[in-house]
N, CA, C and O atoms as a GROMACS GRO file, in nm:
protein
  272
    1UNK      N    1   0.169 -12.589  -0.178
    1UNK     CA    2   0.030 -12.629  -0.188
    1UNK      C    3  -0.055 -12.503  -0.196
    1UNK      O    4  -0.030 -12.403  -0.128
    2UNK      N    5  -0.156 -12.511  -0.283
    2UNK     CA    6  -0.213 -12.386  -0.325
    2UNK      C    7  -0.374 -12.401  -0.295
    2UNK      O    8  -0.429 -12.510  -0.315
    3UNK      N    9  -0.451 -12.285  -0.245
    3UNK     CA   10  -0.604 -12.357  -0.252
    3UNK      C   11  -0.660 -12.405  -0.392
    3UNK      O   12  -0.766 -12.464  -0.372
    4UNK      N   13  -0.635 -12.402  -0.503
    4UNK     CA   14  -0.704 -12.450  -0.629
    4UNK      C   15  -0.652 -12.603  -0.608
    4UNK      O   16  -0.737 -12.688  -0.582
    5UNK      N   17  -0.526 -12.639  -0.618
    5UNK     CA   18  -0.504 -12.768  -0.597
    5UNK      C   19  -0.591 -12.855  -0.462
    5UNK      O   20  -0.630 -12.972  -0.458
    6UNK      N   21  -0.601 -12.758  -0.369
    6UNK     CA   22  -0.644 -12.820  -0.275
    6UNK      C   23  -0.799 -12.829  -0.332
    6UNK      O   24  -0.836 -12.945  -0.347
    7UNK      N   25  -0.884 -12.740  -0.361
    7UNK     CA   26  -1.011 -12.758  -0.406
    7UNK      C   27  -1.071 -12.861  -0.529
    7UNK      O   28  -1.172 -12.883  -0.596
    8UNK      N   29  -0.960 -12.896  -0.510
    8UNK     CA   30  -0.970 -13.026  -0.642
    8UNK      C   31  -0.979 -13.122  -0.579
    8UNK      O   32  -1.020 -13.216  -0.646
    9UNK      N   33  -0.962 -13.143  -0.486
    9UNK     CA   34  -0.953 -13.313  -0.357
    9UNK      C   35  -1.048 -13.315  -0.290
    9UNK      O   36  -1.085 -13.205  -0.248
   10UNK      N   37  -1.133 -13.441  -0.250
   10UNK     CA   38  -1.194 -13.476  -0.179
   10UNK      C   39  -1.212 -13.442  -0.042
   10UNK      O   40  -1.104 -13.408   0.008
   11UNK      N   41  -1.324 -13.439   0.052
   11UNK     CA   42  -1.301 -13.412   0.173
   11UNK      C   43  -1.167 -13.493   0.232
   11UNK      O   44  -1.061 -13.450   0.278
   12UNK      N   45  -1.232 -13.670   0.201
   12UNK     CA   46  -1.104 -13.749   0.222
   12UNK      C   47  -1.008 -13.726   0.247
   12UNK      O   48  -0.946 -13.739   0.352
   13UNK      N   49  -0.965 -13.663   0.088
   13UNK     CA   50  -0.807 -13.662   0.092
   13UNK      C   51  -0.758 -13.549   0.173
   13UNK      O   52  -0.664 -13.560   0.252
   14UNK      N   53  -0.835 -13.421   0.147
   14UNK     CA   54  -0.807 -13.359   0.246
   14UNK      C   55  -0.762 -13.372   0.407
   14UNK      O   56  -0.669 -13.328   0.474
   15UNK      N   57  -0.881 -13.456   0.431
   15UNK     CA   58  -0.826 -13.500   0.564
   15UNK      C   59  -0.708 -13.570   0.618
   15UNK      O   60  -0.638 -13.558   0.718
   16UNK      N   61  -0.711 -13.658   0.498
   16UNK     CA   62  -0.603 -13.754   0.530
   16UNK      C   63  -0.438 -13.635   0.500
   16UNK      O   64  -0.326 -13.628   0.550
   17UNK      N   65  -0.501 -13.575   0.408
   17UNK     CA   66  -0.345 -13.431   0.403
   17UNK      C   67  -0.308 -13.332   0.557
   17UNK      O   68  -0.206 -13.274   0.597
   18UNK      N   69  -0.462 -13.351   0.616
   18UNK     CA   70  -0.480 -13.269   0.718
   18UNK      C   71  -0.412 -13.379   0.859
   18UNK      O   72  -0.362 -13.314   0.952
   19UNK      N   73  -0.410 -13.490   0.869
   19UNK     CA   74  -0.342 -13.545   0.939
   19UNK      C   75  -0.208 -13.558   0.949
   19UNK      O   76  -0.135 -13.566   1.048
   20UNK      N   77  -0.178 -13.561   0.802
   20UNK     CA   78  -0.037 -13.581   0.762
   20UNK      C   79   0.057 -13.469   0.792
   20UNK      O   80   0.177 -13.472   0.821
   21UNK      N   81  -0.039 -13.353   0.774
   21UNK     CA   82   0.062 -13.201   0.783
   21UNK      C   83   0.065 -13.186   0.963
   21UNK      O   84   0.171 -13.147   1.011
   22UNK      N   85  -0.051 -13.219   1.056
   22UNK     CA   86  -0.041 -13.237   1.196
   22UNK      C   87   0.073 -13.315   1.246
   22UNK      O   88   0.139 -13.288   1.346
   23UNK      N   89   0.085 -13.386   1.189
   23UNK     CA   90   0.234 -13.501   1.213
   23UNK      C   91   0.310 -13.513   1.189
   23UNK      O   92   0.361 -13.620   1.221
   24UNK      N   93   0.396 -13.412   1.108
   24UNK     CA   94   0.454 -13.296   1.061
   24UNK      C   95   0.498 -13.175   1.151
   24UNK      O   96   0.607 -13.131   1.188
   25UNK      N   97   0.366 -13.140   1.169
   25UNK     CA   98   0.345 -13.024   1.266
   25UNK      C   99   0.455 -13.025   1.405
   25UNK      O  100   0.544 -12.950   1.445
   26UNK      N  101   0.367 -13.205   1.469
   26UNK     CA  102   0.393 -13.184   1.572
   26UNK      C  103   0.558 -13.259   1.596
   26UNK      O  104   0.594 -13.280   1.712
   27UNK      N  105   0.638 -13.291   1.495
   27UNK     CA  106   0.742 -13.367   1.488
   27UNK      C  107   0.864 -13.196   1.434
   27UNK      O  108   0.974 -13.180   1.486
   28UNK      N  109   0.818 -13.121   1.355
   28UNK     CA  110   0.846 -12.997   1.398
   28UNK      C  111   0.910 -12.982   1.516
   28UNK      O  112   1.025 -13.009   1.548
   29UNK      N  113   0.793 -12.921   1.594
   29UNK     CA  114   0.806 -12.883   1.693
   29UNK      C  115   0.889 -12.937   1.800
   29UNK      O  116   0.960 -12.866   1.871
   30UNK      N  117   0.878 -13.094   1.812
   30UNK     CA  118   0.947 -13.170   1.890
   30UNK      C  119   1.120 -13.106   1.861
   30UNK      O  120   1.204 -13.066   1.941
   31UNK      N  121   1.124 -13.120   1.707
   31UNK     CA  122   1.266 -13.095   1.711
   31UNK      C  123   1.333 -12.978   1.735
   31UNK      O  124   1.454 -12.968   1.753
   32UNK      N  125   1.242 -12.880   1.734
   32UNK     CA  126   1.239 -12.722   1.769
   32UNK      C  127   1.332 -12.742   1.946
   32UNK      O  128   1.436 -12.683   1.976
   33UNK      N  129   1.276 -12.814   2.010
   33UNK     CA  130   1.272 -12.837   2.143
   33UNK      C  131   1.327 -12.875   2.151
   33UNK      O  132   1.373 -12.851   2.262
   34UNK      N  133   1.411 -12.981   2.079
   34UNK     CA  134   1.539 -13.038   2.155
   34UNK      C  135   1.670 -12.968   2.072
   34UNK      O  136   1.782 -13.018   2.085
   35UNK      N  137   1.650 -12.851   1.987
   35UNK     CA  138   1.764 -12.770   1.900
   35UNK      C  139   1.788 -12.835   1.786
   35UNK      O  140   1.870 -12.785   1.710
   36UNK      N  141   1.727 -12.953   1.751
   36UNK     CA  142   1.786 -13.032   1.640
   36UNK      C  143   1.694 -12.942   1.474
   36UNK      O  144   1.715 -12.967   1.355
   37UNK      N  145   1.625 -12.868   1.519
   37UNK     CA  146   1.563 -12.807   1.433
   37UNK      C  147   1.609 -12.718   1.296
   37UNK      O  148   1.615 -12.597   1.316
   38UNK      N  149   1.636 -12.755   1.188
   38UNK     CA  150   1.713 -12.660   1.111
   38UNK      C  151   1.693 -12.584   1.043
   38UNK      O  152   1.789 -12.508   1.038
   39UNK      N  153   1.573 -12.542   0.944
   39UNK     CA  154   1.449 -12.521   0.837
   39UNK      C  155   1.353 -12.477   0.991
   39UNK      O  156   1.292 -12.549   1.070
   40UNK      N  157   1.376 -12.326   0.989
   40UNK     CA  158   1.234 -12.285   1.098
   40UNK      C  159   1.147 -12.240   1.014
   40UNK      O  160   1.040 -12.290   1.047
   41UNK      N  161   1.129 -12.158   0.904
   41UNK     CA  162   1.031 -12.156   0.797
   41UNK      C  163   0.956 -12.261   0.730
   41UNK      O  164   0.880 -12.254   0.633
   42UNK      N  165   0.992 -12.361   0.801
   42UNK     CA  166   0.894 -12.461   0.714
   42UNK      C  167   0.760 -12.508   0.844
   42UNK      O  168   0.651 -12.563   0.834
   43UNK      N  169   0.837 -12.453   0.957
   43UNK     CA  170   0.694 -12.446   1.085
   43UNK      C  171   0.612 -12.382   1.012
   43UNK      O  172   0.505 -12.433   0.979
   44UNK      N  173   0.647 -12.268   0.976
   44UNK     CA  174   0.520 -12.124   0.898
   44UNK      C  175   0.479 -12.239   0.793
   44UNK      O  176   0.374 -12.303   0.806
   45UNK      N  177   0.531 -12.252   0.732
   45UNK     CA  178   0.479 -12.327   0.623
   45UNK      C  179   0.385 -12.443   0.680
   45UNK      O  180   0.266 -12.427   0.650
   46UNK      N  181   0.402 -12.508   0.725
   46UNK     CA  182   0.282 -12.629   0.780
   46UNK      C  183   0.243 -12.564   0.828
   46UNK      O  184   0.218 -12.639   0.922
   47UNK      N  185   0.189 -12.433   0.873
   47UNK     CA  186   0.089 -12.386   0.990
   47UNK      C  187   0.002 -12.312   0.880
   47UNK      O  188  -0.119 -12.286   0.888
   48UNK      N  189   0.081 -12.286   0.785
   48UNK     CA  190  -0.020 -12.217   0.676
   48UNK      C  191  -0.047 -12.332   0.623
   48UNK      O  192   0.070 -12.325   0.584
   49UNK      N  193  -0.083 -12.428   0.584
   49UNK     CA  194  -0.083 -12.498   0.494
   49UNK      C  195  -0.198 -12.601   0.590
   49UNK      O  196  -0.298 -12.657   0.544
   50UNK      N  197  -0.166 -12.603   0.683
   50UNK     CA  198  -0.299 -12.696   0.790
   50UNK      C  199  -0.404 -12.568   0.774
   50UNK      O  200  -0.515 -12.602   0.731
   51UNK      N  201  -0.386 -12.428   0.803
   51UNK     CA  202  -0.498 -12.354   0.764
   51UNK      C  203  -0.562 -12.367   0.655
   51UNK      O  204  -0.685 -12.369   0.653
   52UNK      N  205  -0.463 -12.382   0.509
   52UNK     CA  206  -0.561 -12.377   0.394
   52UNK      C  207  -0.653 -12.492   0.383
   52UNK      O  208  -0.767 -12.480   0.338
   53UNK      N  209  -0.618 -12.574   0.413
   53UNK     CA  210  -0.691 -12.704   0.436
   53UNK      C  211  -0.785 -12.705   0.494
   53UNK      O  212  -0.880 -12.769   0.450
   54UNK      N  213  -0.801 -12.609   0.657
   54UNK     CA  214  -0.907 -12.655   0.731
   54UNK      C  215  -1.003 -12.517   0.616
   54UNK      O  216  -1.095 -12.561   0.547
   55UNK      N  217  -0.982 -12.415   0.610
   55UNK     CA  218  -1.032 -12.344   0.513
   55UNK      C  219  -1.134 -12.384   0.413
   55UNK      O  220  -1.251 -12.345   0.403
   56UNK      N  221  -1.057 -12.484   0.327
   56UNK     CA  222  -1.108 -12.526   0.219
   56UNK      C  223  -1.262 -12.622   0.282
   56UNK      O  224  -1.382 -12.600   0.260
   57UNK      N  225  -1.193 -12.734   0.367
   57UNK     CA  226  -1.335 -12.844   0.418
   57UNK      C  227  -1.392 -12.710   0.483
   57UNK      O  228  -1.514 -12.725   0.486
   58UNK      N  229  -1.378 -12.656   0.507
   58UNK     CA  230  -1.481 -12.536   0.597
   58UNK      C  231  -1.594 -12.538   0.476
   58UNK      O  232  -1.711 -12.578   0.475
   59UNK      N  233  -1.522 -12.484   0.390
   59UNK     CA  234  -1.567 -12.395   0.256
   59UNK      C  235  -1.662 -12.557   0.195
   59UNK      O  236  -1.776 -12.535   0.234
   60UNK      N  237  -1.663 -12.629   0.157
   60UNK     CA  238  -1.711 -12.750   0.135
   60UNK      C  239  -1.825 -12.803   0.210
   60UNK      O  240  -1.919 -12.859   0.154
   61UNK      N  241  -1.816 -12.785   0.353
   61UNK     CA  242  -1.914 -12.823   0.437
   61UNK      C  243  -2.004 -12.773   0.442
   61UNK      O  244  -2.114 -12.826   0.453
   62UNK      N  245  -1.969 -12.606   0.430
   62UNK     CA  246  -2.066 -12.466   0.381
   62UNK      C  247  -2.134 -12.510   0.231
   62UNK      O  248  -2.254 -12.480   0.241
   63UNK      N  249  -2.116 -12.556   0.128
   63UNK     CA  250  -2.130 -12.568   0.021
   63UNK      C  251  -2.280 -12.725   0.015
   63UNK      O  252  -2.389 -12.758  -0.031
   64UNK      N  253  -2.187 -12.759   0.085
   64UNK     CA  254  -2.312 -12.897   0.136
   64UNK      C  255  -2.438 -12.873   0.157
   64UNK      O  256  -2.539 -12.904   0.094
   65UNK      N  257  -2.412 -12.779   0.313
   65UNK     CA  258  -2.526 -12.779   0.372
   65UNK      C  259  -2.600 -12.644   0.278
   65UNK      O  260  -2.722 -12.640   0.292
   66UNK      N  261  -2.556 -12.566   0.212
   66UNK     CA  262  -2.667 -12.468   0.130
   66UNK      C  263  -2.704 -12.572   0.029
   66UNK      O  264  -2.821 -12.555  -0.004
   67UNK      N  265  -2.654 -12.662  -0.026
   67UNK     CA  266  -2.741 -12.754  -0.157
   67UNK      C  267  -2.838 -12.790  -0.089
   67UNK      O  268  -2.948 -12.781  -0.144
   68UNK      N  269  -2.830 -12.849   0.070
   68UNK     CA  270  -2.929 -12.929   0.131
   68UNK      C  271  -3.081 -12.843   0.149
   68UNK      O  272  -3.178 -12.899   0.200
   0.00000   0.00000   0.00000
């Protein structure tokens, strides 16, 4: 997932991507904890990837309120 793709989506969808990668996140982690974990680079990866996201609605919300 790249920020241009991401800057193409709605706050919406964003969000709803931003939930999805949290639940993800935290199902990760769970398995981290009990050793069943196999793919540890893909933690980095959802942790970058919930950043670009919150990034982007950052960047959007900023964009809002200067039109206003």
């Amino acid at each position: 997932m790249n920020a241009t793709e991401l800057k193409a989506k709605t706050p919406d969808q964003l969000r709803d991507s931003l939930v999805a990668l949290k639940k993800e996140a935290f199902n990760l982690r769970f398995q981290q904890a009990t050793g069943q974990l196999e793919n540890t680079a893909r933690m980095r990866a959802v942790r970058r990837d919930v950043a670009r996201i919150m990034t982007v609605l950052n960047q959007k919300a900023a964009e809002a309120a200067a039109a206003n």
